[in-house]
C-alpha positions as CSV (number, residue, x, y, z in Angstrom):
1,X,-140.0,20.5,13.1
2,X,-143.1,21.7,15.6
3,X,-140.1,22.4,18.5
4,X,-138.1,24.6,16.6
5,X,-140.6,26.6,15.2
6,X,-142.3,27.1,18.3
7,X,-139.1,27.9,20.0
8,X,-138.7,30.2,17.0
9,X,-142.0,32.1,17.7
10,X,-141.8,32.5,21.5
11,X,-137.7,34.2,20.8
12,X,-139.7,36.5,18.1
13,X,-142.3,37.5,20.6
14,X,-139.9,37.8,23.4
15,X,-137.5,40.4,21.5
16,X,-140.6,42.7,20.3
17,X,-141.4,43.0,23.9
18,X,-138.3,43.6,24.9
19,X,-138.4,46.2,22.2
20,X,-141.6,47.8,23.4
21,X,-140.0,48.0,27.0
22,X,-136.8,49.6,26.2
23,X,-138.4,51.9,23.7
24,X,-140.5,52.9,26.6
25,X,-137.6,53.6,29.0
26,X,-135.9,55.6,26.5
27,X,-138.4,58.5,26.3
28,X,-141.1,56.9,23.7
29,X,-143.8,59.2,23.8
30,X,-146.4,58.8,25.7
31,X,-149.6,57.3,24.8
32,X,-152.3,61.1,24.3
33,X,-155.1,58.9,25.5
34,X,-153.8,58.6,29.3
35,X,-154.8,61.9,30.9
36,X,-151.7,63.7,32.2
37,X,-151.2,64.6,35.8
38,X,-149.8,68.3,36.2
39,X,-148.6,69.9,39.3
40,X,-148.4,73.6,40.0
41,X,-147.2,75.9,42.2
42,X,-148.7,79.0,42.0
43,X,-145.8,81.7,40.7
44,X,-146.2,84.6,39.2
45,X,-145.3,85.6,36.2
46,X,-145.0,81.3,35.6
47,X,-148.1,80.2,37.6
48,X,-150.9,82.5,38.2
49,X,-154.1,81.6,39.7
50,X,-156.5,83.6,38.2
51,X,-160.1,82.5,40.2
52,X,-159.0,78.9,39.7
53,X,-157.7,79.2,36.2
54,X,-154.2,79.2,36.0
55,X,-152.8,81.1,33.6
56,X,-148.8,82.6,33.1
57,X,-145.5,81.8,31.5
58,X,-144.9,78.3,32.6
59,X,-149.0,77.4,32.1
60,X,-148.8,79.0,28.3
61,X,-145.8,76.9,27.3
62,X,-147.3,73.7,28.5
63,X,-150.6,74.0,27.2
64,X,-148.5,74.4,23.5
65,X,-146.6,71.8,24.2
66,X,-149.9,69.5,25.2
67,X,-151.7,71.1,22.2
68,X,-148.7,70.1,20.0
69,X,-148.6,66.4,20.6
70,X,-152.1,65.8,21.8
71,X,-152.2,65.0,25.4
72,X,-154.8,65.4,27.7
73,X,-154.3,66.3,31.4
74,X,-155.4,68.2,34.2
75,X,-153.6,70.3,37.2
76,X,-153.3,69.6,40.7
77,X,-151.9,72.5,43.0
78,X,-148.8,72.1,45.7
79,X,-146.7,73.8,48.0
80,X,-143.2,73.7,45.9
81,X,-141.7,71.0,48.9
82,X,-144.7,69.2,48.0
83,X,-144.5,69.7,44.0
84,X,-141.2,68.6,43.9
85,X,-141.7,65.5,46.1
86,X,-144.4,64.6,43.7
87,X,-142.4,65.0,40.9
88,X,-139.9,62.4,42.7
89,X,-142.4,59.5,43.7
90,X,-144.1,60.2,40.1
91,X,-147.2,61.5,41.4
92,X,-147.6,63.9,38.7
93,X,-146.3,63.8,34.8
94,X,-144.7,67.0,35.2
95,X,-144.5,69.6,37.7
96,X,-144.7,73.7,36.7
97,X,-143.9,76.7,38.9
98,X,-141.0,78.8,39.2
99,X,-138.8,75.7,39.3
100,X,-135.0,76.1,39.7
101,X,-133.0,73.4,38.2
102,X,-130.4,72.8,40.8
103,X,-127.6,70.0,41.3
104,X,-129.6,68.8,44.3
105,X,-132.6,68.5,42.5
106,X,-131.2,66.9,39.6
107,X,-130.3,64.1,41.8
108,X,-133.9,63.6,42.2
109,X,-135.8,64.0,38.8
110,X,-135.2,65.4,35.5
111,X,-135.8,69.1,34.1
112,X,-136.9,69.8,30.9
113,X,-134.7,72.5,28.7
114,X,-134.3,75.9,30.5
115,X,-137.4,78.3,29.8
116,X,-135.3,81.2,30.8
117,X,-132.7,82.4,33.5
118,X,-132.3,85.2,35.7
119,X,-131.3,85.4,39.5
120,X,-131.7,85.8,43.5
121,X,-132.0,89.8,44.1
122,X,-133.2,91.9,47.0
123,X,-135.8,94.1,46.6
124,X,-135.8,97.1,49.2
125,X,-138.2,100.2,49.8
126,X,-138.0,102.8,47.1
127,X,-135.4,105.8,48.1
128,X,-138.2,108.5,47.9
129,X,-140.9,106.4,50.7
130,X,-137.7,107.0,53.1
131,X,-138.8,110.3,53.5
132,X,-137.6,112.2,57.1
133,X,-137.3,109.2,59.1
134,X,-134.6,108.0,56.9
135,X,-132.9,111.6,57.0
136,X,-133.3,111.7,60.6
137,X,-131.7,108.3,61.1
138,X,-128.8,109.4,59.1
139,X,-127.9,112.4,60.8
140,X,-127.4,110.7,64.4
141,X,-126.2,107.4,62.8
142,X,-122.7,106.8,64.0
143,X,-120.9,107.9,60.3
144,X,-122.8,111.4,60.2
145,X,-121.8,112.2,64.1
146,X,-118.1,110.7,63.6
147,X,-117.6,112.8,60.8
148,X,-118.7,116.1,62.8
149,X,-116.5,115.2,66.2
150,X,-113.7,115.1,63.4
151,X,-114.3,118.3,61.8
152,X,-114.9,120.0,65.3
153,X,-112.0,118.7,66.4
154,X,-109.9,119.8,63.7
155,X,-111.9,123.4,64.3
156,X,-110.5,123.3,67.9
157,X,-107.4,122.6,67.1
158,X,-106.7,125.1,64.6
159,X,-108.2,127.7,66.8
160,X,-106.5,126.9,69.9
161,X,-103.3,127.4,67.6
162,X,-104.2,130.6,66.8
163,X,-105.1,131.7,70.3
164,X,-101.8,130.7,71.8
165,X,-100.0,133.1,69.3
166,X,-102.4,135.9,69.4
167,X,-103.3,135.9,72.9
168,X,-100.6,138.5,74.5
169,X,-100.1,140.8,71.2
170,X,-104.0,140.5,70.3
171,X,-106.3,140.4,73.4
172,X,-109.2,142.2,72.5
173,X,-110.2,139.1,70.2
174,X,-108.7,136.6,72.0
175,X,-108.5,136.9,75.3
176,X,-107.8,135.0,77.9
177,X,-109.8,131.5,79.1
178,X,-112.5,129.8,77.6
179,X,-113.5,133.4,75.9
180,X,-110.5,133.4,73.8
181,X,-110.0,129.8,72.8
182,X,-113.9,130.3,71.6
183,X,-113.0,133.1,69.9
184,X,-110.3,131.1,67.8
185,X,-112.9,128.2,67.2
186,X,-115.1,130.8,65.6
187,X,-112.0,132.4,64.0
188,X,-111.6,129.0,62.4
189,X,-115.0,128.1,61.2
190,X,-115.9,131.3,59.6
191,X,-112.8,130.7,57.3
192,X,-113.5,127.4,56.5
193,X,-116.4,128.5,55.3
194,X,-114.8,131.5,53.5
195,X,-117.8,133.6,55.4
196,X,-115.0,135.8,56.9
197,X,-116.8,138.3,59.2
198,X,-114.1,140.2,60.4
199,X,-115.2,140.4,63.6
200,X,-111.8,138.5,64.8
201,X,-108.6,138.0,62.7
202,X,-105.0,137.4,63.6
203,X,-102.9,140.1,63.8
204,X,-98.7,138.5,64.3
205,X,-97.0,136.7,61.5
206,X,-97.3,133.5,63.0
207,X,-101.1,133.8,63.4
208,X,-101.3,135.3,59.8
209,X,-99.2,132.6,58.7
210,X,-101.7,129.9,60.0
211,X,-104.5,131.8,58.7
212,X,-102.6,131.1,55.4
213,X,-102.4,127.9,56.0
214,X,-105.8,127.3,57.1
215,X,-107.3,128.4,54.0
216,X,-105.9,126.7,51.9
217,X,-106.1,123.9,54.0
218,X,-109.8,124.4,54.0
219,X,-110.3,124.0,50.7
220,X,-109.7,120.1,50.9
221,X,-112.0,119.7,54.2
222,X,-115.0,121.2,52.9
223,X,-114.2,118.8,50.0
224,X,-114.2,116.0,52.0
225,X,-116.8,117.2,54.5
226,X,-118.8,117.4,51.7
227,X,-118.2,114.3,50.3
228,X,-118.7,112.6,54.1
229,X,-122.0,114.6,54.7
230,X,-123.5,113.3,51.7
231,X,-122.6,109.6,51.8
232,X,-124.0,109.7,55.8
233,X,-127.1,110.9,54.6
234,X,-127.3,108.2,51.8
235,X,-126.8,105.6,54.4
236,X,-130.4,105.7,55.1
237,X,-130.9,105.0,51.4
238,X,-130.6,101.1,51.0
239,X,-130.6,101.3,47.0
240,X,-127.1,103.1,47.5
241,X,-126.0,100.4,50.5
242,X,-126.7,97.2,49.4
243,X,-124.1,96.7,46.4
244,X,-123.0,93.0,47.1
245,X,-124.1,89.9,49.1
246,X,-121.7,91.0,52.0
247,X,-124.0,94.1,52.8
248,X,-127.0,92.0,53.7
249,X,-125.1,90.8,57.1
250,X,-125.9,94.4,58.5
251,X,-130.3,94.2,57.4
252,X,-132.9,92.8,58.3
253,X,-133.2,90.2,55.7
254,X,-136.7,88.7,54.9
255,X,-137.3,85.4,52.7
256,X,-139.7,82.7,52.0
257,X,-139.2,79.5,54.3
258,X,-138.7,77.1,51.3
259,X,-137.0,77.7,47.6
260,X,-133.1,78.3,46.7
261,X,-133.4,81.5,48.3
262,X,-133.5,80.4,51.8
263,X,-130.9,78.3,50.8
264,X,-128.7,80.4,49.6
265,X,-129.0,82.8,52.5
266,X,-127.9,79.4,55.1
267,X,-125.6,78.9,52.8
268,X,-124.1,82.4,53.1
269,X,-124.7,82.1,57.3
270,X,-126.7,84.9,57.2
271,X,-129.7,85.2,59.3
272,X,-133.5,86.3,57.8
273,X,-137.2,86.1,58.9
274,X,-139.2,83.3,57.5
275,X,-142.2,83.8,55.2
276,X,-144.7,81.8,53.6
277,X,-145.9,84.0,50.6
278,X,-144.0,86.7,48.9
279,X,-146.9,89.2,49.2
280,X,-146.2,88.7,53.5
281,X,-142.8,89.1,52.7
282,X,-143.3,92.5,50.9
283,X,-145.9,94.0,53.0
284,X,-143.2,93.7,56.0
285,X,-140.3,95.2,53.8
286,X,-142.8,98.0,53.0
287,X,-144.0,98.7,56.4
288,X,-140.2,99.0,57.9
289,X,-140.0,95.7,59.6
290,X,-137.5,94.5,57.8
291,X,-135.0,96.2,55.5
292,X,-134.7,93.7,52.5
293,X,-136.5,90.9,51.1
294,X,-134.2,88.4,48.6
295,X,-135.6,86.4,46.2
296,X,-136.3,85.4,42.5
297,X,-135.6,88.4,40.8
298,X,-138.3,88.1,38.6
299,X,-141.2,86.8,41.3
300,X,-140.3,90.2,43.0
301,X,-140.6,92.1,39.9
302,X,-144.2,91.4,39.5
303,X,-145.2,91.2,42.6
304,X,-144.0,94.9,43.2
305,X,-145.2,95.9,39.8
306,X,-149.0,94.1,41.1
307,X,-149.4,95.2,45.1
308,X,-146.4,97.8,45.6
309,X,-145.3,100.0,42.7
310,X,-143.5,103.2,43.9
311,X,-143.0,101.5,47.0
312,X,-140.4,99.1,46.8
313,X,-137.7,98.1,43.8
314,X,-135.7,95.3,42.9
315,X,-131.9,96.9,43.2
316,X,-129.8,95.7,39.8
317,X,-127.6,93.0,42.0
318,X,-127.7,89.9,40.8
319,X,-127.1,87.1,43.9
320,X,-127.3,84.0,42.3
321,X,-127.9,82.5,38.6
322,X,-131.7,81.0,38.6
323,X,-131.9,78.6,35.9
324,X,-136.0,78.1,35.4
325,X,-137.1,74.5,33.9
326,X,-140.4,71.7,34.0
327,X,-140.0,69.2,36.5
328,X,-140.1,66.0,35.4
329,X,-139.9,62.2,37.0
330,X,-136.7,60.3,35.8
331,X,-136.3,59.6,32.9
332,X,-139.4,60.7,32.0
333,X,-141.3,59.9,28.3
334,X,-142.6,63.0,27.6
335,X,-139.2,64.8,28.2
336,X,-138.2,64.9,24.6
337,X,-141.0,65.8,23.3
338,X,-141.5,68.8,25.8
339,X,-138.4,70.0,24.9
340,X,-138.7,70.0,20.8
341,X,-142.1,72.3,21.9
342,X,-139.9,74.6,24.1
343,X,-137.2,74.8,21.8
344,X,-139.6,75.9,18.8
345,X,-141.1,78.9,20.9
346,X,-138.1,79.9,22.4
347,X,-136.1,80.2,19.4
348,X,-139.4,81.4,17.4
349,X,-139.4,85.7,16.9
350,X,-141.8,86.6,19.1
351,X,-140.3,85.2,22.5
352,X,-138.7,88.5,24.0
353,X,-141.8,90.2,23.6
354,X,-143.5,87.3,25.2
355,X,-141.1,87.6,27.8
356,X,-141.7,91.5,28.3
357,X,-145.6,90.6,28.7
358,X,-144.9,89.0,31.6
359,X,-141.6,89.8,33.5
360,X,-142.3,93.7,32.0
361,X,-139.3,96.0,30.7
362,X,-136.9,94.3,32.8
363,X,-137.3,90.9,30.9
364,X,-135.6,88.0,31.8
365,X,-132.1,86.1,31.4
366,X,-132.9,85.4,27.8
């Protein structure tokens, strides 16, 4: 009877094991008396360094979510290549930054449920800091002048017309030679412009008949004149010329050297200057070295809002949907238990205005 009992005891003991292993693999929680290892990468609004305290979005949603269940842990700082290599080989517990969740990434390690979404935009210099550089560009750019050789040409034309008819019954305002043909290009301008001096005027039918003509005529060109003049001059203005990823082929496109950004732009085989901090980035945007600057939408927001309000803005163009999660190593125990935290602020009244606090008027995806 001794065997079977034993045998007996030793199966018991062997299947509460077993238990205690799969529960752990399954996303038990984990034990509050092992001090958590968190990695940062310093953000803002989700990671600020503030004199070596961290602070932000991303830091004020963990710290709940440690306060909730008890954990202790303390923060190590990365570079984001290094953060989310960490997060792979399980260096840390959980890494916090303005972390995408991407397919690539999710091949490597888990996210936690989204904190909130926005996007890849460009931020550009702010329309009034163009000043008269930016006018001055815009008037020899290659739209402005082809619009004037069109207009004088037209102006030529016409008054050449009216020279040829007017030149034998109406000599003493259009003469003969270059005096006369100049005397119709005036003829024509002046009447485009409905200034009308009177000074020189066809005198035949036919030359009254394309004076008729003309005016009437005229009335659409200034329109369109008009109309050419003003989007030349608004050239200059990259708020009004950047409207969709396919305008960024003609800047000079500035980025960080690591993120989805980049990647997005090689994606797109568009060329940009490398940076390693945003606040590089933007300094070159605002001193003219480059013309755009495309990243995070909302890591451009406060960064502007911090070092270069009135300067630069973040144009209303939406590259890319930015998904922004917690880090985690595979099948990670904590995961669940992160995300019933999250869920409960997120879903709690108060989280657009906590939102607004840090991303400002603007906000976020949700």
């Amino acid at each position: 009877m001794r065997h079977p009992l034993i045998s007996l005891l030793w199966a018991s003991a062997l299947a509460v094991a077993m238990l205690a292993v799969s529960g752990t693999a399954n996303g038990a929680p984990a034990d509050s008396k092992h001090e958590l290892t968190v990695g940062v990468k310093v953000a803002p609004p989700f990671v600020i360094d503030d004199h070596g305290r961290y602070r932000g979005l991303a830091i004020d949603l963990w710290e709940e979510a440690a306060a909730d269940h008890g954990w202790t842990f303390h923060y190590r700082p990365y570079d984001l290549d290094g953060l989310l290599d960490a997060v792979d080989d399980g260096e840390v517990d959980v890494g916090l930054g303005a972390i995408t969740a991407t397919a690539a990434r999710e091949q490597r390690m888990d996210f936690s449920h989204i904190l909130t979404s926005s996007g890849l935009s460009v931020a550009v210099r702010s329309d009034q800091t163009a000043g008269w550089l930016a006018v001055a560009q815009a008037l020899v750019s290659p739209a402005f002048l082809k619009v004037i050789a069109t207009l004088s040409g037209l102006l030529l034309a016409i008054g050449f017309g009216v020279w040829l008819v007017e030149r034998r019954d109406n000599p003493e305002q259009f003469g003969c030679g270059a005096r006369g043909v100049f005397s119709g290009f005036w003829w024509a301008m002046v009447t485009m412009t409905t200034v009308g001096y009177g000074d020189v005027a066809p005198r035949t039918v036919p030359g009254r008949l394309i004076g008729m003509a003309w005016m009437l005529t005229a009335l659409i060109v200034v329109s369109f004149f008009t109309a050419s003049i003003t989007s030349a001059l608004t050239v200059g203005q990259l708020s009004q010329r950047v409207r969709s990823a396919d305008d960024l082929a003609s800047l000079r496109v500035g980025s960080l050297t690591d993120g989805t950004s980049a990647a997005w732009l090689r994606s797109r085989q568009l060329d940009y200057r490398p940076f390693g901090q945003l606040d590089q980035a933007l300094a070159a945007l605002a001193g003219g070295q480059i013309d755009a600057v495309v990243y995070d939408a909302p890591l451009l927001r406060y960064d502007i809002a911090q070092h270069f309000a009135g300067r630069l803005q973040v144009l209303p163009l939406v590259l890319a949907r930015q998904d922004y999660a917690f880090a985690l190593p595979r099948q990670s125990p904590l995961r669940q238990d992160i995300n019933t935290s999250l869920l409960r602020r997120i879903n709690r009244g108060d989280w657009h205005e906590r939102l607004r606090r840090y991303f400002g008027n603007a906000g976020a995806g949700r």
